[in-house]
C-alpha positions as CSV (number, residue, x, y, z in Angstrom):
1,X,1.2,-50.0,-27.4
2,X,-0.4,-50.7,-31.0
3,X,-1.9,-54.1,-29.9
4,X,-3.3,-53.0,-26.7
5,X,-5.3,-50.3,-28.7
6,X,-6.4,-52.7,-30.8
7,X,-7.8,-54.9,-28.0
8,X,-9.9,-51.7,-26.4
9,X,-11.9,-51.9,-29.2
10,X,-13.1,-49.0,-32.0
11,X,-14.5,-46.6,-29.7
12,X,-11.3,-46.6,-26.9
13,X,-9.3,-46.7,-30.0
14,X,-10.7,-43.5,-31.5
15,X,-10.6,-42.0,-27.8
16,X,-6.7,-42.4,-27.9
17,X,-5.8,-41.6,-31.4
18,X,-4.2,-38.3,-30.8
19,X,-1.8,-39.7,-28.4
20,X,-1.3,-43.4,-30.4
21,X,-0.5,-41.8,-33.4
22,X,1.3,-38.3,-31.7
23,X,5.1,-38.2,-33.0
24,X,8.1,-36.3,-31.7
25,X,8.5,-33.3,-33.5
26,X,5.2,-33.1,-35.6
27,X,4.0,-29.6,-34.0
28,X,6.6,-27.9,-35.8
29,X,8.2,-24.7,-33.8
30,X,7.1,-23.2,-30.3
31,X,8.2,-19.5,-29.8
32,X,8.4,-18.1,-26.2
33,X,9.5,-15.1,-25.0
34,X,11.3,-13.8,-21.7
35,X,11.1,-10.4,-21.6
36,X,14.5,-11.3,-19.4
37,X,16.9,-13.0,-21.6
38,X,19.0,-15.6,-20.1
39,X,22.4,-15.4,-19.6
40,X,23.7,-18.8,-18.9
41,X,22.1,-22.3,-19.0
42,X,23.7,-23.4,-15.6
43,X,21.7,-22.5,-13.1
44,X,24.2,-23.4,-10.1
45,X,25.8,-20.4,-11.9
46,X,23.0,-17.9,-11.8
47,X,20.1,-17.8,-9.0
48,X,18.0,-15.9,-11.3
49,X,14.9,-17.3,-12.7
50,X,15.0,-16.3,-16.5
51,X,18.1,-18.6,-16.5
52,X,16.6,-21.4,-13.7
53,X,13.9,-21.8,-16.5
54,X,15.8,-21.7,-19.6
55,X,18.0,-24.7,-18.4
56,X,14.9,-26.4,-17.4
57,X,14.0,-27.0,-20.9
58,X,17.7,-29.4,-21.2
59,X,18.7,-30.2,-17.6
60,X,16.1,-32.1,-15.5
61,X,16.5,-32.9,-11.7
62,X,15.4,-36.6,-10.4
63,X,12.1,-35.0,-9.5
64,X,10.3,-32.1,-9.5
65,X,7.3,-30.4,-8.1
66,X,3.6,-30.4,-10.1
67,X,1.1,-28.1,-10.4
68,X,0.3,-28.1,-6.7
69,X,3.5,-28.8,-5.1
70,X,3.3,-32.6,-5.0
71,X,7.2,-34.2,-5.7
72,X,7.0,-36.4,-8.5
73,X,9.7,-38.3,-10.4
74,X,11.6,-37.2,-13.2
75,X,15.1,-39.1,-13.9
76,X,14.1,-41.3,-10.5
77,X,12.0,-44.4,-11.3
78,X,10.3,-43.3,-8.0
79,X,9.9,-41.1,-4.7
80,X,12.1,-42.5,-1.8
81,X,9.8,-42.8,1.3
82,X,9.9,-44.5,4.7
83,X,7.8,-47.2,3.6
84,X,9.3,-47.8,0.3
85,X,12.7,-48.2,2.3
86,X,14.1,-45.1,0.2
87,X,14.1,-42.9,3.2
88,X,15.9,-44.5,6.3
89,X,14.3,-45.2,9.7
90,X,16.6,-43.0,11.2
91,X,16.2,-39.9,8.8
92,X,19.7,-39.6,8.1
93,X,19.8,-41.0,4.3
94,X,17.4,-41.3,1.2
95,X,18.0,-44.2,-1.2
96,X,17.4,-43.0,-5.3
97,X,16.9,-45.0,-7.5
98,X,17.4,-43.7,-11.3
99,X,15.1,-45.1,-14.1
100,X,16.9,-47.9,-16.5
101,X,17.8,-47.1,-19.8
102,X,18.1,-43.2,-19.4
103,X,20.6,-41.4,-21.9
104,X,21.7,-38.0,-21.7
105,X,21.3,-36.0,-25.7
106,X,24.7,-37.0,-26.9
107,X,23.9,-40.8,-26.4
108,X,25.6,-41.8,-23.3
109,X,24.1,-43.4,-20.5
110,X,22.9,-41.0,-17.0
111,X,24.4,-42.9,-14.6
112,X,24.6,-42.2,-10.6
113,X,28.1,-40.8,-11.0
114,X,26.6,-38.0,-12.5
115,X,23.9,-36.9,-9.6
116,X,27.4,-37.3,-7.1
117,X,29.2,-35.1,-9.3
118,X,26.7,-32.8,-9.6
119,X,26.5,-32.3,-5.5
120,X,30.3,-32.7,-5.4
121,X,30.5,-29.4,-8.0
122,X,27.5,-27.8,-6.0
123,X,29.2,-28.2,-2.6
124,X,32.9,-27.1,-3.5
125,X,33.9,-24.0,-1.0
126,X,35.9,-22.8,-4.2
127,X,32.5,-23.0,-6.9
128,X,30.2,-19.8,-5.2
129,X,27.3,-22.3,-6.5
130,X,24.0,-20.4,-6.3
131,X,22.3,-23.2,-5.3
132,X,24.4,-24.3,-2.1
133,X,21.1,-24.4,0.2
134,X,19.6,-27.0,-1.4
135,X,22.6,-29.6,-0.8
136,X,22.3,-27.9,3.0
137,X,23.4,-30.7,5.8
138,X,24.6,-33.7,3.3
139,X,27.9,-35.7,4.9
140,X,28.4,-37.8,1.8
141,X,27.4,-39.7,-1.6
142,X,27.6,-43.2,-2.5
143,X,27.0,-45.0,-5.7
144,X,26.7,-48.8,-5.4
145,X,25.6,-48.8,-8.7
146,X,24.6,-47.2,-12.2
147,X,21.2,-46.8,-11.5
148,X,21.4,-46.1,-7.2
149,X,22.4,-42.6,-5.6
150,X,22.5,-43.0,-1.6
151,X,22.6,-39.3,0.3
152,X,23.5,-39.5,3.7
153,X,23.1,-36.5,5.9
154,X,25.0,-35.1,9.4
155,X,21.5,-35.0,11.1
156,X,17.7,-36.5,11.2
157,X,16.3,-34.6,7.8
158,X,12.7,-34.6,7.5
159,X,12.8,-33.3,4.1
160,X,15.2,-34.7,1.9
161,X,13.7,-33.7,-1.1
162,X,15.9,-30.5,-1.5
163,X,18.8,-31.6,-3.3
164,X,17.9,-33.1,-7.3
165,X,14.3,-31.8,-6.6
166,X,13.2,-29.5,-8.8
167,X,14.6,-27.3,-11.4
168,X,16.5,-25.5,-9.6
169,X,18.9,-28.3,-8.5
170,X,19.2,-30.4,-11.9
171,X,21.6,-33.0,-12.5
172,X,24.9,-32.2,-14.8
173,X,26.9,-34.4,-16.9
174,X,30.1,-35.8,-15.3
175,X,31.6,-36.1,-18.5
176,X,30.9,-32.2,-19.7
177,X,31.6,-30.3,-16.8
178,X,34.3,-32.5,-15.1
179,X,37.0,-30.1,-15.3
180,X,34.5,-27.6,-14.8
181,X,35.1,-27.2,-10.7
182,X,35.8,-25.2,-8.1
183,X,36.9,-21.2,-9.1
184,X,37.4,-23.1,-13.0
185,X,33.8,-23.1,-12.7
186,X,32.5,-19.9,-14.5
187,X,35.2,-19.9,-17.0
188,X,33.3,-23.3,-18.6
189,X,31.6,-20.5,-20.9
190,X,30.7,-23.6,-24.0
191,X,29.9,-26.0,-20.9
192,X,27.3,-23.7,-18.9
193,X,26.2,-22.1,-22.3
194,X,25.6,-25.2,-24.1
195,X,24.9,-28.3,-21.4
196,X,24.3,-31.6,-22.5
197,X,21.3,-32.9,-21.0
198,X,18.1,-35.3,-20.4
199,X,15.2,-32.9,-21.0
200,X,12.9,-32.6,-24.1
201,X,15.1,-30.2,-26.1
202,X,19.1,-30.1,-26.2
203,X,20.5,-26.7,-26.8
204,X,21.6,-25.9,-30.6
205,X,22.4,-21.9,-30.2
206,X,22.9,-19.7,-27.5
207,X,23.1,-16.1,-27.6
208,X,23.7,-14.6,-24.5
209,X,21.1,-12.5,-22.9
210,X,19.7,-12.7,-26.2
211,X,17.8,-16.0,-27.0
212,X,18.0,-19.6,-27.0
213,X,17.5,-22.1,-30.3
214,X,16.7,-25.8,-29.4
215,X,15.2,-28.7,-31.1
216,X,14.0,-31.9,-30.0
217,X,16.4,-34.2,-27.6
218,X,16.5,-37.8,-29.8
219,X,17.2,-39.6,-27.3
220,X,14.5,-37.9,-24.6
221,X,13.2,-41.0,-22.6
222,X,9.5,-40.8,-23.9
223,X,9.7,-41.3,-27.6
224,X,6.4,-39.5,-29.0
225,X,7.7,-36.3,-26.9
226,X,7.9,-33.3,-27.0
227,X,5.6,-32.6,-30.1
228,X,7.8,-29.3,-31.3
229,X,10.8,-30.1,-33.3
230,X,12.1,-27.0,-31.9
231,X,11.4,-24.5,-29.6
232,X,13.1,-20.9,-29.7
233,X,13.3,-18.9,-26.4
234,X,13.8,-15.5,-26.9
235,X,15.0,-12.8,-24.5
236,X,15.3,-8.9,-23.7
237,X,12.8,-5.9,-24.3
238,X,10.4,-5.5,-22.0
239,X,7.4,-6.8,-19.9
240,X,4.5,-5.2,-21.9
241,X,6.3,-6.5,-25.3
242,X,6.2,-9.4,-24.5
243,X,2.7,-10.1,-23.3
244,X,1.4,-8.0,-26.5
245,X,3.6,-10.7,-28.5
246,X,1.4,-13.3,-27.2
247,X,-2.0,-11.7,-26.9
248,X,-2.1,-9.4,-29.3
249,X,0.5,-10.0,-32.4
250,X,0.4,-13.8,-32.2
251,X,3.9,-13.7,-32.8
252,X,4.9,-16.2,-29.6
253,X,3.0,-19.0,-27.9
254,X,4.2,-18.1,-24.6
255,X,5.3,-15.2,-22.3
256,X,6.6,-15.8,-19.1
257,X,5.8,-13.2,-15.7
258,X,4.1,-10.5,-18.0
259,X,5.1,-7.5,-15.5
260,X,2.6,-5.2,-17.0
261,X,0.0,-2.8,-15.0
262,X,-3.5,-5.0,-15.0
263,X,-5.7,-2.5,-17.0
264,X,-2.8,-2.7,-19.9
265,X,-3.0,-6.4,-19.2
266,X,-6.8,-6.4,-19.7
267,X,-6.9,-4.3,-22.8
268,X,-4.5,-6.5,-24.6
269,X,-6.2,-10.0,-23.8
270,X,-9.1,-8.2,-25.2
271,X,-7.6,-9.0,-29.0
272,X,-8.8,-12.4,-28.4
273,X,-5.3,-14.1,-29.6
274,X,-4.3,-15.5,-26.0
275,X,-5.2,-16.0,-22.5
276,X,-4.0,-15.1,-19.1
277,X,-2.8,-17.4,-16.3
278,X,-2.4,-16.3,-13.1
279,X,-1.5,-18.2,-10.0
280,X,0.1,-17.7,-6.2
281,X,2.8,-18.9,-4.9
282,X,6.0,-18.0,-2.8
283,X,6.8,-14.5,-5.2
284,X,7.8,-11.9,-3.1
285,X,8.5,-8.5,-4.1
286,X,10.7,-6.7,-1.8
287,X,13.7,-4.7,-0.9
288,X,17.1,-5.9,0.4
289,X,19.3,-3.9,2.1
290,X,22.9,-4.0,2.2
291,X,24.7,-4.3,5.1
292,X,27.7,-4.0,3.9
293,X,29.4,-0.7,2.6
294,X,29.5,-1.0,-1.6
295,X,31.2,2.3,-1.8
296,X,33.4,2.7,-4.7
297,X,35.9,4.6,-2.5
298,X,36.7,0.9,-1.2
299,X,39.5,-0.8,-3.0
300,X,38.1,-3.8,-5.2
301,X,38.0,-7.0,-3.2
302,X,36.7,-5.2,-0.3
303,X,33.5,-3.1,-1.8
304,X,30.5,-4.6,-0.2
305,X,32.0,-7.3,1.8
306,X,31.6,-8.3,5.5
307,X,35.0,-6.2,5.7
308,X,33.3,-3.2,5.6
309,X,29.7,-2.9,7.8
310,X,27.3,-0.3,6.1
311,X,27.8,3.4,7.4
312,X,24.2,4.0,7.2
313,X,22.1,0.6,6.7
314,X,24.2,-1.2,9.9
315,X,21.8,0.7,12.1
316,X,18.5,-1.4,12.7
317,X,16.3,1.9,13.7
318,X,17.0,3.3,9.7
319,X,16.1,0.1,8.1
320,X,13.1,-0.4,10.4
321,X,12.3,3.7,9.4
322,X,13.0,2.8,5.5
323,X,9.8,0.0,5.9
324,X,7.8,2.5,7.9
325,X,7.8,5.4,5.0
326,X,6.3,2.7,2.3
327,X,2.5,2.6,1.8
328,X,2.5,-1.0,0.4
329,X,-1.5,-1.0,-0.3
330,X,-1.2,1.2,-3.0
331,X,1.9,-0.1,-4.4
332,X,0.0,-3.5,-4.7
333,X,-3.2,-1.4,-6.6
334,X,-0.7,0.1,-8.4
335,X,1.5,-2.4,-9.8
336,X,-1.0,-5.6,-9.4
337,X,-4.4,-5.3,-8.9
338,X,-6.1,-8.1,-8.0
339,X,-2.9,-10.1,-9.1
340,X,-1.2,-9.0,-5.7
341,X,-1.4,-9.0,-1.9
342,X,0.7,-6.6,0.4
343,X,2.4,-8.5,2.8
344,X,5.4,-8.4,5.5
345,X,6.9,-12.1,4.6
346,X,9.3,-13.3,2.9
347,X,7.7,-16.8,2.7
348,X,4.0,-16.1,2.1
349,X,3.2,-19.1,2.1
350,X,2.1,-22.5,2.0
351,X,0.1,-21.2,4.8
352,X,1.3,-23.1,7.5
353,X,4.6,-21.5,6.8
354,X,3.6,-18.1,6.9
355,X,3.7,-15.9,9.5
356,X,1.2,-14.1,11.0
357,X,3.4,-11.0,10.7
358,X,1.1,-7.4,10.1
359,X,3.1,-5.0,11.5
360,X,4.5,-3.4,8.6
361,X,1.3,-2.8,6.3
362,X,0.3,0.4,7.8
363,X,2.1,3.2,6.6
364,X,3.8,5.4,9.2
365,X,6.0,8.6,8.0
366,X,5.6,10.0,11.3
367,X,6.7,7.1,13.2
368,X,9.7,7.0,10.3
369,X,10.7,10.6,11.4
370,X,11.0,9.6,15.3
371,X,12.9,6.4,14.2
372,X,15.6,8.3,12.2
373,X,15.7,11.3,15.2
374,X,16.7,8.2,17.8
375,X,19.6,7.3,15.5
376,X,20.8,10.8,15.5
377,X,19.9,11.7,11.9
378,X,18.8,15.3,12.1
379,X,16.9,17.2,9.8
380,X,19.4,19.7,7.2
381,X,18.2,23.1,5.9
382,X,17.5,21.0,2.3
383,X,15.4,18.5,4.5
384,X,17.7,16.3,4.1
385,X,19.0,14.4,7.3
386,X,22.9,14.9,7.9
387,X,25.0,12.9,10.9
388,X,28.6,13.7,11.9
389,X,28.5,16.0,8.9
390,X,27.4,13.3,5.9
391,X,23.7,13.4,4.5
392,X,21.7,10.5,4.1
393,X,21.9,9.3,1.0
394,X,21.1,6.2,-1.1
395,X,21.5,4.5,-4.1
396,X,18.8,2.2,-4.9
397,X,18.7,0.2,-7.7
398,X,16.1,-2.2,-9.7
399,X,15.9,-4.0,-13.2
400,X,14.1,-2.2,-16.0
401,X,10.5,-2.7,-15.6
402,X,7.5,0.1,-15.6
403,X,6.0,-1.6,-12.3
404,X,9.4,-1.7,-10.8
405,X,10.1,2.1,-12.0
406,X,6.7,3.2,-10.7
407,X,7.6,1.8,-7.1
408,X,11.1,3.2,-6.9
409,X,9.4,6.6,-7.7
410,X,7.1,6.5,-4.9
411,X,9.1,5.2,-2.5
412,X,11.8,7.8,-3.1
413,X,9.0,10.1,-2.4
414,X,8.0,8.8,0.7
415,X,12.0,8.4,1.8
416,X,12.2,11.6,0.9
417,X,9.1,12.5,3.1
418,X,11.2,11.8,6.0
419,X,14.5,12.9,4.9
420,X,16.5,10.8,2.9
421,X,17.6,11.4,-0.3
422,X,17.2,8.8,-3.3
423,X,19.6,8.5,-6.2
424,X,17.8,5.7,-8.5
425,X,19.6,3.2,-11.0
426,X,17.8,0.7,-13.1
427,X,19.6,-2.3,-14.7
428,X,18.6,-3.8,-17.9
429,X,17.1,-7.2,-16.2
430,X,19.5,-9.7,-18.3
431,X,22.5,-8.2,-16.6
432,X,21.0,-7.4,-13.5
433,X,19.8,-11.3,-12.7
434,X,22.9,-12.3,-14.9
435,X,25.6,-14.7,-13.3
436,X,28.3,-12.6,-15.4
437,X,31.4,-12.4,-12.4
438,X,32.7,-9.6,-13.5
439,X,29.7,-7.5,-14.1
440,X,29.2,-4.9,-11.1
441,X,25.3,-4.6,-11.9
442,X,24.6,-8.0,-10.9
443,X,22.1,-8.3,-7.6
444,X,24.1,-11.1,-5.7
445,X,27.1,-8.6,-6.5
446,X,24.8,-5.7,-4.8
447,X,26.7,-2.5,-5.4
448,X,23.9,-0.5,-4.4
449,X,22.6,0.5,-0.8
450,X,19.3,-1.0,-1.4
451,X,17.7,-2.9,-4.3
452,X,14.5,-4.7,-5.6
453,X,12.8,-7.5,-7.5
454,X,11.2,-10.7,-6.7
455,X,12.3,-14.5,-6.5
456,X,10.7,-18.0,-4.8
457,X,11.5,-21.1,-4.4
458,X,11.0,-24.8,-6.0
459,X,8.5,-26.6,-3.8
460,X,6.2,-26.0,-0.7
461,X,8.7,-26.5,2.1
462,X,10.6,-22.9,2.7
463,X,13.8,-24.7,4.4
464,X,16.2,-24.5,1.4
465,X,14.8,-20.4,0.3
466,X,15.4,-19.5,4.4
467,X,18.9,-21.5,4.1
468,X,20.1,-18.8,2.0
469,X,20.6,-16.5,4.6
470,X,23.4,-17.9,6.6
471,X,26.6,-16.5,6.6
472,X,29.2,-18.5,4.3
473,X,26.6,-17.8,1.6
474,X,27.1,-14.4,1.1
475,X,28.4,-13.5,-2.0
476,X,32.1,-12.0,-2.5
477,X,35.2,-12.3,-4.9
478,X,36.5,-15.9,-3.5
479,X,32.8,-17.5,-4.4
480,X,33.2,-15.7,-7.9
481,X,30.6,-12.9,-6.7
482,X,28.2,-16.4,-6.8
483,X,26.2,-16.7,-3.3
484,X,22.2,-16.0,-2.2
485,X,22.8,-14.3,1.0
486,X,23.4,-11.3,-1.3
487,X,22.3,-8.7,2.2
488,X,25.6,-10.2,3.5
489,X,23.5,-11.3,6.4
490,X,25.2,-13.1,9.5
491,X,23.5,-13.8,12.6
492,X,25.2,-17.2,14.6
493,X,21.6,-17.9,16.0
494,X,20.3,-18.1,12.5
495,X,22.1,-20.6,11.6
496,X,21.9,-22.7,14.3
497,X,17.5,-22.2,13.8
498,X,18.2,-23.8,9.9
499,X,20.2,-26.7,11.5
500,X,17.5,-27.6,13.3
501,X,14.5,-27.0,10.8
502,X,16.8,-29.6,8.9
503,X,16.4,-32.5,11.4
504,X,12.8,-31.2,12.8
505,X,9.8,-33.6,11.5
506,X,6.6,-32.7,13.3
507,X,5.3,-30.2,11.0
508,X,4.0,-27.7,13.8
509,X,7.2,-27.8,15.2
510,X,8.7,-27.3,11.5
511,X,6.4,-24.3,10.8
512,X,7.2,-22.8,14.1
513,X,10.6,-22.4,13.3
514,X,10.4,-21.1,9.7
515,X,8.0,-18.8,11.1
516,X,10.6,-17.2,13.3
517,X,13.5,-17.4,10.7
518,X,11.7,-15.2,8.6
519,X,10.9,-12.9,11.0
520,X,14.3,-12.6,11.8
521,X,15.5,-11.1,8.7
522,X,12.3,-9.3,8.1
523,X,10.5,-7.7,11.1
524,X,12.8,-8.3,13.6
525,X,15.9,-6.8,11.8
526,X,14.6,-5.4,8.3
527,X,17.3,-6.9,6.5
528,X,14.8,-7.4,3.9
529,X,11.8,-5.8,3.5
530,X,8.6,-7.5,2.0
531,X,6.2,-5.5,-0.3
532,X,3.9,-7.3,-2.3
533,X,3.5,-11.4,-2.5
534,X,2.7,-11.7,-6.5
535,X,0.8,-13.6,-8.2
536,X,2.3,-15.5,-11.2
537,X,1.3,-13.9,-14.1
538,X,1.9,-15.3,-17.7
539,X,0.5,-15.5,-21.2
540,X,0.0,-18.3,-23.9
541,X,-1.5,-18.0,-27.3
542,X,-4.7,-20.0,-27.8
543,X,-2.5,-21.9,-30.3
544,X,-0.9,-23.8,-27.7
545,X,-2.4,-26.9,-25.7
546,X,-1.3,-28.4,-23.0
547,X,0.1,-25.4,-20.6
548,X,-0.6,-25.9,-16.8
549,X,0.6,-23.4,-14.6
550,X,3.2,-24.0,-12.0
551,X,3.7,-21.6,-9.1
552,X,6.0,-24.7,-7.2
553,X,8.7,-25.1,-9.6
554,X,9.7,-23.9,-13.5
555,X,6.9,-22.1,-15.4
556,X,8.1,-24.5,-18.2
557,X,7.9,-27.7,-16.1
558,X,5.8,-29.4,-18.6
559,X,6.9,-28.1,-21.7
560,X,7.1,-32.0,-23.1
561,X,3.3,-32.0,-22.7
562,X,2.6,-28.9,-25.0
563,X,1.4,-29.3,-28.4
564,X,-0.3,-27.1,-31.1
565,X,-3.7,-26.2,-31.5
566,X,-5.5,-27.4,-34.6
């Protein structure tokens, strides 16, 4: 590297001094702050984001997805393809190839028994791995050598780049988590608090649902990266605290989906310390319902499981009436501003995903009312509707968040409009999008009638988010409470749909048939029901160079890249 700067002469020379001369570690610390504080750094343990993007700053996948959805490699020296011979004629296998020379942060080599381990773990019936769609329709592994990973698959697949792609599918070390497997999975508490990995930092202290400290991986495959010798992530307190960290105090570089009402937002980039990055994506906001019965008059085991169908929510006509009461124009003015659309999908987009579904964004209490009088749900003297002699009642419960309070207020209003009567829980976000098995406030656990908040998914191809929904990935107490089908959704017909969106190529044809998955467990059943597609929001300090939004994968997908300011 010296020599050829020396041969470019002064002036190219000069041009590339900051990154000739760039060392690992010389930018000192970078603080960021997650307003929800992880509580595990394995994601196949957890599906929700605070923890999918505090592991992405030690585990890495063998590609990921930039700044505008594009696969690039990671670990992989390249992207399989058809014409590269990485993806087969036929469809049905894709050929990686690792980069030479990788070494996980205790020293050893990454090898390809690692990535077939990794599926091996993901894919054991016993494991509840949150991340089970995205290893959707692979037969089998082989490893001909170190440095080769073959994936063969039951059927034609299009896509293969769901599996190891992106951060929500990273690769773990054999060595670490081998006895890790199966229902011995979430007991690992120093493995999935503490994994070894190939990122830019390596994990030095974890507090759970508190923070993370890291410092700089040695052995990171880039030797003048990252420029921080160590990087604290820090957790809990709220939306609004956190962005005034950043744009205000100074105290952090970064803060991560600052949840905060956009005049509040304004006012505090108005200090001058930071700036605001926004972006859309796949983030939905929206509410799931439960159609199972989580009633605590249900012996453990049995609370919220296919066991038990919901007394209320089973009916289609009171989940269709539920979306009809909700005015999701203002909730967007409310909560987002110009940083939100109202929408009826759960899969927003890319656009030639997305549905042309509109039926839900006018509000319609009276047509609510008829809805609820088909089902037999008949006014009370309290206004309240009563059936066979029980009211309609629901819990409905959210994590801690002034946008997400503000909604569940006005939606209980408008429920209440049309005669249903709203008890409402909030859950301090760390617990709520927490992995912890034997927490009964977690959402995948979903002892609630209805709840809310907002996830996407890595990428631009909605096969692996609409995978979720079929029905041995509902969440229960043989999977550990682990699953992302947490409506305990079932439908036959679904599942055959995502079989063949696996082995579909044309892209039309492809589109076509997400379109009509995600109708099916929105507007054609109300399973879930879309509010608002968000815009990424986030904050860094003016301190810190080098941040590039991602709306297709981790927020802290290029963290390696970030330097300080002089």
């Amino acid at each position: 590297m010296r020599l050829k700067t020396l041969m470019l002469g002064a002036a190219a020379s000069v041009a590339l001094a900051p990154a000739a001369f760039a060392e690992r570690g010389s930018d000192g610390q970078v603080n960021i702050i997650y307003w929800q504080a992880p509580s595990t750094l394995n994601p196949y343990l957890s599906s929700g984001t605070k923890d999918l993007e505090a592991s992405s700053l030690v585990i890495e996948p063998l590609a990921g997805f930039d700044e505008k959805g594009v696969v690039f490699p990671r670990l992989a020296a390249e992207i399989p393809s058809v014409e590269n011979g990485g993806i087969s004629q036929d469809l049905k296998s894709v050929t990686w190839k690792l980069k030479p020379g990788l070494k996980w942060s205790d020293g050893t080599p990454l090898t390809s028994e690692d990535v077939k381990f990794t599926a091996d773990y993901c894919m054991n019936p016993e494991g509840g791995c949150a991340q089970l769609a995205r290893y959707e329709g692979i037969d089998s592994i082989e490893t001909p050598d170190p440095l080769t990973v073959v994936i063969h698959f039951r059927e034609p697949r299009p896509n293969p780049f769901t599996a190891f792609t992106g951060a929500q599918s990273p690769v773990l070390q054999k060595a670490q988590f081998g006895k890790c497997v199966g229902s011995g999975a979430s007991a690992c508490t120093a493995e999935n608090f503490g994994p070894i990995g190939t990122g830019p930092f390596r994990v030095v202290e974890f507090r759970t649902n508190d923070s993370v400290t890291l410092e700089a991986n040695p052995n990171y495959r880039d030797p003048q990266k990252p420029a921080f010798a160590k990087a604290v992530l820090k957790g809990g307190g709220d939306a609004a605290a956190a962005a005034r960290a950043v744009l205000e105090t100074g105290e952090f570089d970064y803060a991560w989906n600052t949840l905060v009402p956009p005049d509040a937002l304004k006012g505090m980039s108005a200090a001058g310390k930071g700036k605001i990055v926004t972006g859309f994506g796949t983030l939905v906001e929206r509410i799931e319902m439960n159609l199972t019965d989580p009633s605590p008059d249900l012996p453990e085991g049995e609370r919220a499981t296919a066991r038990h169908p919901h007394p209320i929510l089973s009916d289609e006509r009171v989940r269709r009436a539920l979306s009809m009461a909700i005015d999701r124009t203002l909730l967007t003015e409310i909560g987002f501003g110009d940083a939100g659309r109202p929408t009826c999908n759960l899969v927003p987009a890319p656009e030639t995903f997305a549905s042309d579904n509109t039926g839900c964004l006018e509000q319609d209490i009276e047509g609510a009312k008829k809805l609820l009088d088909e089902a037999g749900w008949a006014p009370g003297a309290d206004g309240i509707r009563q059936k066979d002699g029980k009211p309609l009642e629901l819990l409905f419960q959210s994590s801690v968040n002034p946008i997400r309070q503000d909604f569940q207020a006005l939606i209980k209003q408008w429920w209440q409009e049309i005669g249903v009567a709203t008890e409402l829980k909030s859950v301090d976000p760390s617990v709520f999008f927490g992995g912890d098995a034997g927490s009964p406030d977690t959402f995948q656990r979903f002892y609630a009638d209805v709840e809310m908040y907002a996830n996407n998914f890595d990428g631009t191809d909605p096969e692996p988010y609409l995978a979720r929904y079929t029905c041995e990935k509902a969440p229960g107490p043989e999977s550990q409470w682990q699953g992302e089908n947490v409506n305990r959704y079932c439908d036959p017909e679904y599942d055959r749909l995502i079989v063949e969106l696996g082995k579909t190529a044309a892209i039309g044809q492809r589109a076509d048939l997400a379109k009509r998955l995600n109708d099916m467990i929105t507007k054609d059943s109300m399973t879930i029901v879309p509010l608002v597609d968000r815009g990424r929001v986030s904050a860094h300090s003016n301190r810190l160079g080098g941040v590039i939004l991602n709306t297709w994968d981790s927020e802290l997908w290029n963290v390696a890249d970030w330097t300080r300011v002089k």
